[in-house]
Legacy VTK file of the C-alpha trace (Angstrom):
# vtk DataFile Version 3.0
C-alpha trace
ASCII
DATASET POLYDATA
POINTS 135 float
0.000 0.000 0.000
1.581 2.996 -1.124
-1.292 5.203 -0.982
-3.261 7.243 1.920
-6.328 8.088 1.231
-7.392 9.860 4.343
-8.730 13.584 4.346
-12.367 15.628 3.977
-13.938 15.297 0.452
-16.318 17.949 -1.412
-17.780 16.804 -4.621
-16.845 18.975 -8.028
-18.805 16.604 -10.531
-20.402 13.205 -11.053
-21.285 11.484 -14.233
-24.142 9.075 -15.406
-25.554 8.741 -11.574
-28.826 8.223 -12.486
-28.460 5.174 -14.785
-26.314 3.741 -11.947
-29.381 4.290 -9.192
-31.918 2.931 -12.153
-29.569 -0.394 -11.951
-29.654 -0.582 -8.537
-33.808 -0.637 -9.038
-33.903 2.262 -7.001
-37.284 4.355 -7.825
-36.994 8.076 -9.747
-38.458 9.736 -7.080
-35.216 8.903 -4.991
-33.087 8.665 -7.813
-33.767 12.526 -8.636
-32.879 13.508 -4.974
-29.244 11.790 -4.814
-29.078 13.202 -8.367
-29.621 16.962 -6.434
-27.073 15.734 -3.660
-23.255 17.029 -3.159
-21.949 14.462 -0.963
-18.824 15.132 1.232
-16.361 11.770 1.943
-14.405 11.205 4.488
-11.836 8.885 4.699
-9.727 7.244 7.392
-7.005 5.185 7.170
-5.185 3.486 9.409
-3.288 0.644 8.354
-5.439 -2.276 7.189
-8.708 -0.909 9.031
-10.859 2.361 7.200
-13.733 4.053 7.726
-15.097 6.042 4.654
-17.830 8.608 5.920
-20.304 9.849 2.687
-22.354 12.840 4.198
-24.874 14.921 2.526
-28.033 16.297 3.947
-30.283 13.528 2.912
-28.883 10.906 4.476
-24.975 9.624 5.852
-23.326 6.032 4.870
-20.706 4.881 7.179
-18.583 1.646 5.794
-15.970 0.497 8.376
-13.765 -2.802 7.166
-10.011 -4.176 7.475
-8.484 -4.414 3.859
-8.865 -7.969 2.571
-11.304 -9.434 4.313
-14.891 -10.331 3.541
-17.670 -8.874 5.348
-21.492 -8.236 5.495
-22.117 -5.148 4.033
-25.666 -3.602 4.978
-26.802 -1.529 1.885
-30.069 -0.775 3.833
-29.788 2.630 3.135
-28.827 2.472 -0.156
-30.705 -0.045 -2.071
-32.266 -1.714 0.691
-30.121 -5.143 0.138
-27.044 -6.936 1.481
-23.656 -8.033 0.299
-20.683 -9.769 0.851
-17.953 -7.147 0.400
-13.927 -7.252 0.027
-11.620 -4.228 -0.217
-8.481 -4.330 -1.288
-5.532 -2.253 -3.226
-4.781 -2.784 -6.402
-1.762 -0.802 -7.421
-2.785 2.882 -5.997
-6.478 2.059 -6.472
-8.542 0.947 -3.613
-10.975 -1.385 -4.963
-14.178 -2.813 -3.849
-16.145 -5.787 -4.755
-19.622 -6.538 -3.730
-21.477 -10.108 -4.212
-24.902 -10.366 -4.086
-27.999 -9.468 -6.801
-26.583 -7.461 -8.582
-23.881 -8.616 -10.861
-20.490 -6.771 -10.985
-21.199 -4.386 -8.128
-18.175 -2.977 -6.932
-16.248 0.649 -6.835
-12.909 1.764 -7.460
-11.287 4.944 -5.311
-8.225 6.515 -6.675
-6.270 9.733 -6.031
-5.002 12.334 -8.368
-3.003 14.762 -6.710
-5.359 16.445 -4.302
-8.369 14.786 -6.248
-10.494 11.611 -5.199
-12.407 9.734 -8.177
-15.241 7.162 -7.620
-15.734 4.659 -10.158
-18.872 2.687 -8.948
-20.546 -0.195 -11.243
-23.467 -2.451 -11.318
-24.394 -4.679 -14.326
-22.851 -2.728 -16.962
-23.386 0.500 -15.561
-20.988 2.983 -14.459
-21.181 6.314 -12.539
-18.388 8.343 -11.626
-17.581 11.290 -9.391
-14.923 13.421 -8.486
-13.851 15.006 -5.263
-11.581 17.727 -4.171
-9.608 17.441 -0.983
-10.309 20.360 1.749
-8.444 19.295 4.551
LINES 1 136
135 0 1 2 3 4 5 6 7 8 9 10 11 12 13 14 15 16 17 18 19 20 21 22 23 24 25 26 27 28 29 30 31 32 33 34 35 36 37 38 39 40 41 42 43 44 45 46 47 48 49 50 51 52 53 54 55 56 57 58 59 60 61 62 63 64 65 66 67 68 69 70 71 72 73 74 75 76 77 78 79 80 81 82 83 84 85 86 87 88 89 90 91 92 93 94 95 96 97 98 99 100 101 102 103 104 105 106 107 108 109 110 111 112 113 114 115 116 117 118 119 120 121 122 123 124 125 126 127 128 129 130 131 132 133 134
């Protein structure tokens, strides 16, 4: 691991986030009020254990997990299902894999400089959004 991710996170753009929420089966009248969100990220790392923190004003998700090892991930607030979920690097990208209904669900996190991109995929869908670090 080469990489530290850790900091505060505003959003600067997204792409395709509605076809990504449509995937997921999650109804317009939701889908058009993440599509209004900015979400803020935070992310701690220390050593194999994070914690990555989105906040907006609708609603927070919290993921804690140790790199490398399965877990039960609790999309309740999401998408209203569960998955088995592993996190691990891959070169500098922290990548994240997530078995369940939905085929090839999973999200990438990368850093640019003082920018944070979010790849996230279901199906054959992808969304992506870009953050700028503020502290």
């Amino acid at each position: 691991m080469s990489v530290n991710l850790s900091g505060y996170y505003k959003l600067v753009s997204q792409v395709n986030m509605d076809a990504y929420l449509k995937a997921l089966d999650i109804n317009i009248a939701l889908r058009k009020i993440v599509c209004l969100l900015s979400p803020d990220k935070e992310i701690i790392q220390n050593g194999d254990q994070m914690t990555i923190r989105t906040l907006t004003t609708f609603r927070n998700y919290v993921m804690e997990f140790r790199l490398g090892t399965e877990f039960r991930e609790d999309l309740g607030a999401i998408d209203g299902r569960t998955c088995m979920t592993t996190v691990n690097w891959e070169g500098d990208k922290l990548v994240c894999v997530q078995k369940g209904e939905k085929a090839n669900r999973g999200w990438k996190h990368w850093l640019e400089g003082e920018t944070l991109h979010l790849e996230m995929t279901v199906e054959d869908v992808f969304c992506k959004q870009v953050f700028k670090k503020t502290k």
